[in-house]
C-alpha positions as CSV (number, residue, x, y, z in Angstrom):
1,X,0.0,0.0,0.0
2,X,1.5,3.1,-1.1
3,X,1.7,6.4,1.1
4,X,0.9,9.8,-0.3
5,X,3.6,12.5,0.2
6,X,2.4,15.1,2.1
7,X,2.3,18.7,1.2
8,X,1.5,18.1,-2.6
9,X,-2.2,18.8,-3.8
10,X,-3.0,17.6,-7.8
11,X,-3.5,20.5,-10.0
12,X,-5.4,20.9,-12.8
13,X,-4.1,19.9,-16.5
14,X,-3.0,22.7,-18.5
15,X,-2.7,22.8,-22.1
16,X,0.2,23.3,-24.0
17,X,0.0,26.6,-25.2
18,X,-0.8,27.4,-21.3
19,X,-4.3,28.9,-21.9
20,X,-6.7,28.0,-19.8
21,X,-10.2,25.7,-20.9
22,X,-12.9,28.5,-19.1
23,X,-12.5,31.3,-21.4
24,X,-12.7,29.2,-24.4
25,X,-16.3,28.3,-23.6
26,X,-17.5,31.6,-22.4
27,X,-16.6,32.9,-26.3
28,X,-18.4,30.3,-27.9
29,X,-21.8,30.8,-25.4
30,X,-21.1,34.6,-26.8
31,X,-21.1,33.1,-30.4
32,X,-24.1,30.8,-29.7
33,X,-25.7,33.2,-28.1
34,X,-25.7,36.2,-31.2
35,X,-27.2,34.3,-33.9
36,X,-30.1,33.4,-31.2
37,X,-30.7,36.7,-31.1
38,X,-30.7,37.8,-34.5
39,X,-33.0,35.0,-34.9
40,X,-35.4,36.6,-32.2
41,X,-35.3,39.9,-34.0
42,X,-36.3,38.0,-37.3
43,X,-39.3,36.2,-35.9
44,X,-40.3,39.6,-34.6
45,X,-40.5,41.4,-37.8
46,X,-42.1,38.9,-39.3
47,X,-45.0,38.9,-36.2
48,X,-45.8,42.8,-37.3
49,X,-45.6,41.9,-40.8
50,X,-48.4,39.3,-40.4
51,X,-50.1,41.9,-38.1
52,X,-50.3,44.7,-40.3
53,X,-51.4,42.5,-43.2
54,X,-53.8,41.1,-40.6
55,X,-55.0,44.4,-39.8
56,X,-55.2,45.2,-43.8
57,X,-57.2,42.5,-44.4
58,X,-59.8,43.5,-41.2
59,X,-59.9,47.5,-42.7
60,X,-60.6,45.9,-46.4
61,X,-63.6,43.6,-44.7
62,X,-64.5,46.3,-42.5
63,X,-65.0,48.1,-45.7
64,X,-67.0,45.9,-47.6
65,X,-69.3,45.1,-44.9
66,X,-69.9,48.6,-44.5
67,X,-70.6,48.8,-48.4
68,X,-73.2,45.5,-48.3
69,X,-74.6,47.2,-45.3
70,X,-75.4,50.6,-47.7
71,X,-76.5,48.9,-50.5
72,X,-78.9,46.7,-48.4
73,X,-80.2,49.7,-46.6
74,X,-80.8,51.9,-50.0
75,X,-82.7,48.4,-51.2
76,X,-85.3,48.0,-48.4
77,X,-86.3,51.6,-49.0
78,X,-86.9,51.3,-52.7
79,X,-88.7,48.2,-52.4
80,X,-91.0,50.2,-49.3
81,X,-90.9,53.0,-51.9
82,X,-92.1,51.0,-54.6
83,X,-94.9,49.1,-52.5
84,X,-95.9,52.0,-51.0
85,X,-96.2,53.4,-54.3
86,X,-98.4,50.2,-56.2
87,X,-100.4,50.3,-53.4
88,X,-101.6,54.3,-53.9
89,X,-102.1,53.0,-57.5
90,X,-104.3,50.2,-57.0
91,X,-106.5,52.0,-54.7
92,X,-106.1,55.2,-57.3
93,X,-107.8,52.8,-59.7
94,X,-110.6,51.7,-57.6
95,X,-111.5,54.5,-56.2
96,X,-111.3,56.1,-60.1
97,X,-114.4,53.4,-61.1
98,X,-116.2,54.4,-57.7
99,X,-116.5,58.2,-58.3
100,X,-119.2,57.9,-61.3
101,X,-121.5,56.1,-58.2
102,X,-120.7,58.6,-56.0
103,X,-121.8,61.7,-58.2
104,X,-125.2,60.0,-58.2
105,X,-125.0,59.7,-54.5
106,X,-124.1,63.2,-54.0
107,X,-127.1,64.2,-57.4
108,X,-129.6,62.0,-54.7
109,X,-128.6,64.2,-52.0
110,X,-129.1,67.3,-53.3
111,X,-132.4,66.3,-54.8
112,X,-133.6,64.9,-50.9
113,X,-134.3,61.1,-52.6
114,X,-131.5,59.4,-50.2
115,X,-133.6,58.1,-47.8
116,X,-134.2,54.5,-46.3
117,X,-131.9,51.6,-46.9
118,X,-130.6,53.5,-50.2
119,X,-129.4,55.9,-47.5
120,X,-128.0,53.9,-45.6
121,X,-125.8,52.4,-48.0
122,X,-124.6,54.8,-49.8
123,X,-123.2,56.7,-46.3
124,X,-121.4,53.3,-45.7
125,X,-119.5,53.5,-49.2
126,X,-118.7,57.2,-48.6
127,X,-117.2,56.5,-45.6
128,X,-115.1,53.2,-47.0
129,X,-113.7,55.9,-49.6
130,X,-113.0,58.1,-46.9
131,X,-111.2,55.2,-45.4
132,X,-108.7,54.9,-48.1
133,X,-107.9,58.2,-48.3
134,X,-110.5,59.7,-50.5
135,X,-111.1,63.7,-49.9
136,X,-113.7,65.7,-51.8
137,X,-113.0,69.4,-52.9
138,X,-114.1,72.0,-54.5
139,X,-116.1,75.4,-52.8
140,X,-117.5,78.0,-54.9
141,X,-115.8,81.7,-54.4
142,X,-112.7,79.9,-54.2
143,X,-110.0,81.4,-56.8
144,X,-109.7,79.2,-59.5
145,X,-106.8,76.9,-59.8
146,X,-106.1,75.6,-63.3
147,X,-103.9,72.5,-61.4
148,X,-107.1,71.3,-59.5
149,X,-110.1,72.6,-61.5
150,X,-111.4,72.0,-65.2
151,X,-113.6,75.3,-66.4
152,X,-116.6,74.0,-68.1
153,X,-118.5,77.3,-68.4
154,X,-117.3,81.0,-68.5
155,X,-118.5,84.3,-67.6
156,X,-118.5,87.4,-66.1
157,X,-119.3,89.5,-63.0
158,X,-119.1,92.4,-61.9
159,X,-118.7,91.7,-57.8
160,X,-115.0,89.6,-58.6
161,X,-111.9,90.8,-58.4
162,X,-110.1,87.8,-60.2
163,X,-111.3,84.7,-62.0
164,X,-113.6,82.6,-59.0
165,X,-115.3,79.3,-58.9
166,X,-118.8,80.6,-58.9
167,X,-120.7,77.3,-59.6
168,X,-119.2,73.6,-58.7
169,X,-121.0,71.6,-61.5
170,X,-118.7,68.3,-60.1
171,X,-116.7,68.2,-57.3
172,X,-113.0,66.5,-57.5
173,X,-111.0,64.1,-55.6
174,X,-107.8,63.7,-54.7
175,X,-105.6,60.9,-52.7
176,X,-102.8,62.6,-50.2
177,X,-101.9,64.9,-52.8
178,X,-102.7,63.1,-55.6
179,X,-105.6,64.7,-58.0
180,X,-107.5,61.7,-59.4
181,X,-110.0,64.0,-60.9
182,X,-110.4,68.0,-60.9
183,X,-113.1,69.6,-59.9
184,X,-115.0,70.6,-62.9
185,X,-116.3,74.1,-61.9
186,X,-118.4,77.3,-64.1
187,X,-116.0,80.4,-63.2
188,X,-116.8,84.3,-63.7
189,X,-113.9,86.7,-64.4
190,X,-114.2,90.7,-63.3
191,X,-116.2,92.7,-65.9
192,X,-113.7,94.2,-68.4
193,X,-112.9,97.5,-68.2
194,X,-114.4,97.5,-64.7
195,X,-111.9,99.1,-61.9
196,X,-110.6,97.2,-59.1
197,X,-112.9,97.6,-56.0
198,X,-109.8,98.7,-53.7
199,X,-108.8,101.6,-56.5
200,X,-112.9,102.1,-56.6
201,X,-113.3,102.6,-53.2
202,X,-110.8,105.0,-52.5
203,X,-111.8,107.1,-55.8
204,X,-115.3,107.5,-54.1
205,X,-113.4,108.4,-50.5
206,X,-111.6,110.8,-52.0
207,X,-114.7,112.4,-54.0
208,X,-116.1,112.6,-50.5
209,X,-113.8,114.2,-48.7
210,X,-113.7,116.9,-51.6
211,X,-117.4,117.3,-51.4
212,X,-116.9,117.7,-47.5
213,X,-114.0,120.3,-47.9
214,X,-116.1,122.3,-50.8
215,X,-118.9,122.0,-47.9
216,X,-116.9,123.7,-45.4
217,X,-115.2,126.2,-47.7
């Protein structure tokens, strides 16, 4: 059994060249460690790349939706337009074939022969007109209105000051403000040659008050 010598302690092995191991490897953990970070740097420009085209892509959908949105909008109001609009039509057209019966109505009225049951029903289908919208006009002394009234008959007078309904021969209809027929209507126009009653009046309140100051002179 062999004795160890006392005072002697084993060292380390040193290379050759007398540089020691330790340094080595703390260069190459540098070297490993600088293309791992280039390679984090690389996989972070291509996560914004991908979130900018991401966020591209969400604008151009965005977009579009917005567009389908518009166009579905603008569709639902022409189709309401367009109902709307066939439905004042057909009850234009009914309501067109129904005002021959109610001239004879309004004739037996004015004559005192609606009475009983006749009456009765022919009240019921003025107010189903009324209903749908149906409104008789025409007045007489109202001005006449070439838009709303047809002159059958002409004439004048000499107590108008511009052309006036002076004799409703058949009323007119309308729907909302829709004219299905005009009222057809005899009209009067001032005399000619007659003066204005305004420019008439004050002649004669002038002649008076020169009577009145020759009076007092």
């Amino acid at each position: 059994m062999s004795e160890e010598t006392p005072g002697f302690e084993e060292k380390p092995e040193v290379p050759a060249d007398g540089t020691p191991e330790e340094p080595k490897a703390a260069e190459s953990e540098k070297d490993e460690a600088a293309p791992a970070g280039d390679a984090s740097a690389a996989q972070d420009v291509a996560l914004l790349a991908q979130l900018d085209q991401a966020r591209t892509a969400l604008s151009e959908r965005t977009t579009d939706l917005q567009r389908l949105q518009a166009e579905y909008q603008n569709y639902r109001r022409r189709v309401e337009r367009d109902r709307i609009t066939v439905k004042e039509i057909a009850v234009a057209s009914l309501l067109t074939e129904l005002l021959p019966t109610l001239d004879d109505i309004g004739r037996a009225r004015e004559h005192g022969e609606l009475v009983g049951g006749f009456k009765s029903v022919a009240e019921s289908l003025e107010t189903v007109a009324a209903k749908m919208g149906l409104q008789q006009f025409g007045k007489e002394g109202e001005p006449f209105d070439p838009t709303i009234h047809e002159a059958l008959m002409h004439s004048y007078a000499p107590d108008v000051t511009e052309t006036t309904c002076v004799a409703i021969l058949q009323p007119g209809y309308r729907i909302g403000e829709r004219t299905i027929r005009p009222a057809r209507v005899a009209v009067a126009e001032p005399q000619p040659g007659a003066a204005p009653k305004s420019e008439s009046s004050e002649g004669d309140a002038s002649s008076d008050k020169d009577a009145d100051a020759a009076d007092n002179g």
